[in-house]
C-alpha positions as CSV (number, residue, x, y, z in Angstrom):
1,X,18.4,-5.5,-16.8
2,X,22.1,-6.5,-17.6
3,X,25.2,-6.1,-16.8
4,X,27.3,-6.1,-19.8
5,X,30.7,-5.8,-18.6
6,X,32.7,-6.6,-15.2
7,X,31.2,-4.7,-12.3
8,X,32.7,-3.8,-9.1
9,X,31.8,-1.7,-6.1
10,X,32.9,0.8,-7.2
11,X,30.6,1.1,-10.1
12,X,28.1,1.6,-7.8
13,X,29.6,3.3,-4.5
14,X,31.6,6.1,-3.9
15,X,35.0,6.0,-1.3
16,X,32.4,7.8,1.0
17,X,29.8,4.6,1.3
18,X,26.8,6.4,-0.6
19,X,25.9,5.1,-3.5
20,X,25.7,6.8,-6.7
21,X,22.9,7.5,-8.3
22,X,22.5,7.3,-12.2
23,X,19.7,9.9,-13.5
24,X,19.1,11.0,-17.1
25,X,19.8,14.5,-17.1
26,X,16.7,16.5,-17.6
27,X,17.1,20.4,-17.7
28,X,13.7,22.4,-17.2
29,X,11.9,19.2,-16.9
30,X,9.1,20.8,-14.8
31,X,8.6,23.3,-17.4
32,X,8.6,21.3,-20.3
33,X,6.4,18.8,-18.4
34,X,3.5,22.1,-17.9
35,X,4.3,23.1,-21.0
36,X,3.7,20.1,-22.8
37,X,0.4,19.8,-20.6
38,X,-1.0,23.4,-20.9
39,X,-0.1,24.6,-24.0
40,X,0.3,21.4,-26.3
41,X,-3.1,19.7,-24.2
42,X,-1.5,16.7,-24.5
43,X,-1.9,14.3,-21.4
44,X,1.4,12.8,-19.5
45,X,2.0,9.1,-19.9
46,X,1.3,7.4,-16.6
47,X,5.5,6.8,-16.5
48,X,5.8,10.7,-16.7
49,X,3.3,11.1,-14.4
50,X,4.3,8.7,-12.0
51,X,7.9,10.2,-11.9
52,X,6.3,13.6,-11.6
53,X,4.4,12.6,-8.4
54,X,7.4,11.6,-6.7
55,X,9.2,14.5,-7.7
56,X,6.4,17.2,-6.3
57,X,6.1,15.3,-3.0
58,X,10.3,15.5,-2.3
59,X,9.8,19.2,-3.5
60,X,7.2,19.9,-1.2
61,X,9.2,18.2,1.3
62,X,12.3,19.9,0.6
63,X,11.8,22.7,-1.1
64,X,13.5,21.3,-4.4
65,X,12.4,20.1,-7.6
66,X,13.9,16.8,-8.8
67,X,13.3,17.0,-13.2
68,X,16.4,14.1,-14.0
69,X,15.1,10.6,-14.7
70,X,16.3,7.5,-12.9
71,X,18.3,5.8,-16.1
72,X,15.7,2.7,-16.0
73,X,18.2,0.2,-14.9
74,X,20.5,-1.5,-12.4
75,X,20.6,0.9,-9.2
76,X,22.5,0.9,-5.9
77,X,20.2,2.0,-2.8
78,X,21.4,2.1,0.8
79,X,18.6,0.0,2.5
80,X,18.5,2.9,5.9
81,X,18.2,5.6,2.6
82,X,15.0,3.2,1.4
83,X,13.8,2.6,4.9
84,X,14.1,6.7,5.8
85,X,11.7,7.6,2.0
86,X,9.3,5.1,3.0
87,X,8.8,6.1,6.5
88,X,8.5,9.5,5.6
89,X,6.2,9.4,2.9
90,X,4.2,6.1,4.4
91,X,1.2,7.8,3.7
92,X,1.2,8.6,0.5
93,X,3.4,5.3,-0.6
94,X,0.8,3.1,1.0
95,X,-1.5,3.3,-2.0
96,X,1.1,2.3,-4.1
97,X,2.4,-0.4,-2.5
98,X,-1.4,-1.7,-2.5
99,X,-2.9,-1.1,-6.2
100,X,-3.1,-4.7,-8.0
101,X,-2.6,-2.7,-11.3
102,X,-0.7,0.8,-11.6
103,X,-3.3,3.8,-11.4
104,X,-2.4,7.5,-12.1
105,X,-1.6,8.2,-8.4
106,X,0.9,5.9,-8.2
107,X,4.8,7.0,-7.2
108,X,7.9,5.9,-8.8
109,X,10.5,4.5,-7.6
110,X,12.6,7.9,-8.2
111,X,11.2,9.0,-4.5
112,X,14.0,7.0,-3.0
113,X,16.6,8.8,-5.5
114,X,15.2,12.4,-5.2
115,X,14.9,11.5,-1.4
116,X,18.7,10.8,-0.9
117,X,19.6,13.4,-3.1
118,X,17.7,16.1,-1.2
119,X,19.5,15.1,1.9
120,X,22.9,14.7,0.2
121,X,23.1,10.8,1.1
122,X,24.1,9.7,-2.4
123,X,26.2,11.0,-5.5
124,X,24.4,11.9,-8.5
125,X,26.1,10.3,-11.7
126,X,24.7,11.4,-15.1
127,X,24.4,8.7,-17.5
128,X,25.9,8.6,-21.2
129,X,24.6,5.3,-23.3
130,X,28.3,4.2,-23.0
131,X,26.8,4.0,-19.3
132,X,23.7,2.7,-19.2
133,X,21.3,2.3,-22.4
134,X,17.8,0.7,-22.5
135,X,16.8,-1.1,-25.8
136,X,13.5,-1.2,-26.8
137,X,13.2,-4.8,-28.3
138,X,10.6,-3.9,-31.2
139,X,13.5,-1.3,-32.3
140,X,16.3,-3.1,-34.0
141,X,18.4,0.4,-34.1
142,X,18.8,0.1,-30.0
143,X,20.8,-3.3,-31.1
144,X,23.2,-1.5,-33.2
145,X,23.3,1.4,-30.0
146,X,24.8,-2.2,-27.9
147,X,26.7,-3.1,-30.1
148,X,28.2,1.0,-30.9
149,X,28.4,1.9,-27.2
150,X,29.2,-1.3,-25.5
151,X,27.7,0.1,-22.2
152,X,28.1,-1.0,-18.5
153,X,24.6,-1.6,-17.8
154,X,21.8,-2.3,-20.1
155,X,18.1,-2.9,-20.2
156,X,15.7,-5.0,-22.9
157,X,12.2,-3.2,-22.4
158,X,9.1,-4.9,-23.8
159,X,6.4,-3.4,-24.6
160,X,2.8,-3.3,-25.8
161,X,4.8,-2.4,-29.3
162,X,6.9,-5.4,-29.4
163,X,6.0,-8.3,-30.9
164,X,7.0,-12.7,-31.1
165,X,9.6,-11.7,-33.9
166,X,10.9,-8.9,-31.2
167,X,10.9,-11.2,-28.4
168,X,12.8,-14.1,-30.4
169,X,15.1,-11.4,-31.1
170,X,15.8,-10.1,-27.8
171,X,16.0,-13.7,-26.9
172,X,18.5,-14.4,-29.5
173,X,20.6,-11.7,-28.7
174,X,20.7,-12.3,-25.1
175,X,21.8,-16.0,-25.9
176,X,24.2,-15.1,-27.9
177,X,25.8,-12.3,-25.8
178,X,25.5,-14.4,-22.8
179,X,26.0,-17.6,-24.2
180,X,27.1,-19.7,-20.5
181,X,25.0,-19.7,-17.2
182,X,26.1,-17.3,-14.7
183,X,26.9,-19.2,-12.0
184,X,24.0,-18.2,-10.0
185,X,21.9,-19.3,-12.2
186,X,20.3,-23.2,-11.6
């Protein structure tokens, strides 16, 4: 994950403290998800599930269904927002926190998004790829989508698709975008 232009607090904090949170919008996602299950047959990819069981436990919670995707990239939290999920949902994060590999049951992080939005402790911001925009580094088309929308925030996602030629892409790219250390970096 990348930042591909100059970031302030702002980018990631509203006047009010709270922090904004950047979701892909996802109208009738609960729908389309038991749609896509029941009528189609076809099984949810352990990402959608994962995001799924997050969302039902803040529903059942709070009464409200969460369907919009974190964007899958840089993300302000509020540590007390963080600390409040986890204590609230201990038991059922445990197993999570725990599982040497991820297994069906497992919860995304959205919980602490869905969570602070359900009690109003953050700003929802949906995201344009000007924004934030992941690349897939076996698709050489996400390159041109950098290079098109020249977005805030971005994300190179490997994969069991991608490939050595991908990866010395991706590597390639990211050396010459980012040619000079940060200086944070040793």
């Amino acid at each position: 994950m990348y930042f591909n232009r100059h970031v302030t607090p702002d980018d990631f904090f509203a006047p009010d403290g709270l922090p904004y949170v950047r979701v892909n919008r996802r109208l009738f996602r609960k729908l389309e998800l038991k749609l896509r299950e029941k009528l189609l047959h076809k099984k949810l990819s352990s990402y959608n599930l994962w995001i799924q069981n997050a969302a039902k436990l803040v529903e059942c919670k709070f009464g409200k269904y969460y369907g919009d995707k974190s964007h899958h990239n840089i993300d302000a939290y509020l540590k007390s927002n963080c600390i409040r999920t986890a204590d609230m949902f201990r038991e059922e994060l445990t197993p999570t926190f725990v599982n040497h590999m991820r297994e069906p049951n497992d919860i995304q992080r959205a919980i602490y998004i869905y969570t602070a939005m359900a009690e109003q402790r953050a700003h929802v911001r949906y995201v344009s790829q000007r924004e934030s925009l992941r690349v897939h580094i076996d698709n050489a088309k996400h390159y041109k989508k950098l290079a098109t929308y020249n977005p805030l925030l971005f994300c190179m996602n490997d994969s069991e698709y991608a490939n050595d030629t991908d990866r010395m892409r991706s590597a390639s790219y990211l050396q010459s975008r980012f040619p000079e250390k940060s200086k944070f970096e040793k």
